[in-house]
N, C-alpha and C positions, 0 to 999 in steps of 0.2 A: 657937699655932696650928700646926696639922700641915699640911706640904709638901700636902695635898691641898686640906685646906682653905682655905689662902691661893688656890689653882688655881681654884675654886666662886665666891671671892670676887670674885677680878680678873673671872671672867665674867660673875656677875651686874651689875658697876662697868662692864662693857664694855657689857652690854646694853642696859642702861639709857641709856648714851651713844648707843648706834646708833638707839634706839628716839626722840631726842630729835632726830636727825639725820634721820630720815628725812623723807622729805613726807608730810603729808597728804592723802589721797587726793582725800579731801572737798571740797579748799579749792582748789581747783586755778584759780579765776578769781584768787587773789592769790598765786599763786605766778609766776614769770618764766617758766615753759617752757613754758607755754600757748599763745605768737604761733605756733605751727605750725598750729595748727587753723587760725586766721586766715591766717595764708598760703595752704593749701587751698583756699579761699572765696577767694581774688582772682585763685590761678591759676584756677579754673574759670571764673573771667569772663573773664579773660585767654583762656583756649581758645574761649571765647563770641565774644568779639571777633573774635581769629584766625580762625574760621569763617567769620565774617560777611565778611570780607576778601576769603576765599578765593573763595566765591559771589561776593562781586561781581566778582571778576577774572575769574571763568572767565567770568561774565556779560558780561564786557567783551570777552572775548577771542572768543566763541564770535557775539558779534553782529560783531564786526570780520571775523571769519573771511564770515561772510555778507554782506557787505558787499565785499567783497575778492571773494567770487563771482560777487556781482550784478553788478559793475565788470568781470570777466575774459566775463562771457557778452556784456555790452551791446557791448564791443569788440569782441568776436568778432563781433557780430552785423552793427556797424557795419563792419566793413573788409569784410566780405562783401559787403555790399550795393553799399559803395565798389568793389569788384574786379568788380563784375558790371553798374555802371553807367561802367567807368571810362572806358570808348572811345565814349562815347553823343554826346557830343558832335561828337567825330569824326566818326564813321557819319553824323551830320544833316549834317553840312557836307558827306559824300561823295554825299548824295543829291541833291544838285544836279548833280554831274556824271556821276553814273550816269543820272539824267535826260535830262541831254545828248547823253549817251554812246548811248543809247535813239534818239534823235531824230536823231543824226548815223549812225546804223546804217540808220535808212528810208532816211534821206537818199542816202547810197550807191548802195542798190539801185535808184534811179534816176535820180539823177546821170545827166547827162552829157559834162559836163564834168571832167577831173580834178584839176584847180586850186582848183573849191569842194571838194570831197572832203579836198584836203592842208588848205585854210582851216579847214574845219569839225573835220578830226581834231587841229588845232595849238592849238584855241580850245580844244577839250574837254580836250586837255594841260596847256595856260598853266593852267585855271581848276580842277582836280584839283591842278596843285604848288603855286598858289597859297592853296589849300585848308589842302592841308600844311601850309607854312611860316608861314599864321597860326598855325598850333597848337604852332609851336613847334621843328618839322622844321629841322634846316640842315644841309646837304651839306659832307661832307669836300672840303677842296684837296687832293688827293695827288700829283699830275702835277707831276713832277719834282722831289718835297721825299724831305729825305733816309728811308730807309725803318726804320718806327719797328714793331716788331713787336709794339706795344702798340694801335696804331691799323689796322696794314695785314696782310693776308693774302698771301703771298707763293705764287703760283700755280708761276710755274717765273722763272729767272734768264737770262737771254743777257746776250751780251757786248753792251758798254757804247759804243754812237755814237762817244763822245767820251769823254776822261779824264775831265772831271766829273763826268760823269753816273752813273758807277762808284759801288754801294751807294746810288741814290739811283731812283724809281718812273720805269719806261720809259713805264707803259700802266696804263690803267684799266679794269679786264674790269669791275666791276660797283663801282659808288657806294659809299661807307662816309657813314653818318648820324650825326646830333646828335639828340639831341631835350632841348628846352631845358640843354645844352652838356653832355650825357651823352653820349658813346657810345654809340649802338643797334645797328649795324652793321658790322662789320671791311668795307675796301677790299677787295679781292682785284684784286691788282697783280701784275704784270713787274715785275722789279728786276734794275737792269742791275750787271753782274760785272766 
């Protein structure tokens, strides 16, 4: 055999080999490289699920969110109402002594004596702080404790009676309050130097 022909031979030896190798196109349910298709088909349920997921979270999240509104409006709604009834009580107990207060004004204008006049203006006072201080009012002690500029307002300073009394309230120009043991009103004091 000639150098070419042996070359013809080995190819058709070769072909025949690749031809035996290859797959069958045909047969492809019993061949091993087929589970891809099937793969395919359970990611797309997989994506089916995953959707389904996703709706229900947004579904979850978008009622929460409404929910979260409803709650931000009803509070809102409710401290309004609380800030606009919140001195109602007060007021009905101060109507007893504006009542008073009404009845000791006739009263005056014809008075004549002036000892019922101090009686009747002392009663309508007593029963006005006494008003208060149910509700909760209580008056600062600041007269002669040492001066606390968290509690007291310091009007002007002079010099001090006595050594002790130095850095500590001479005088009380106007009251400092409580209200149930808050703070409502700074003293405005003398404080002596």
């Amino acid at each position: 055999m000639t150098e070419k022909e042996k070359d013809m031979h080995q190819e058709e030896i070769n072909n025949t080999d690749n031809e035996n190798s290859m797959p069958d196109i045909n047969a492809d349910e019993n061949m091993s490289g087929t589970s891809h298709m099937n793969n395919e088909l359970e990611e797309v349920g997989d994506l089916e699920k995953k959707d389904q997921e996703i709706k229900e979270l947004r579904d979850k999240y978008l009622r929460l969110q409404a929910e979260f509104d409803n709650f931000r409006k009803r509070t809102a709604k409710e401290k309004l109402e609380l800030m606009q009834t919140a001195g109602k009580d007060v007021i009905i107990s101060l109507l007893d002594v504006l009542d008073d207060s009404e009845r000791a004004s006739k009263q005056m204008e014809t008075a004549t004596e002036l000892q019922a006049v101090k009686d009747g203006s002392q009663l309508v006072f007593n029963k006005l702080k006494n008003s208060l201080f149910s509700k909760g009012l209580k008056e600062m002690e600041a007269l002669h404790q040492p001066f606390d500029p968290d509690l007291h307002d310091a009007i002007t300073e002079i010099p001090a009676p006595a050594p002790d009394l130095a850095g500590k309230v001479l005088d009380v120009l106007q009251k400092g309050y409580y209200m149930n043991d808050k703070l409502i009103r700074h003293a405005k004091v003398v404080v002596g130097k």
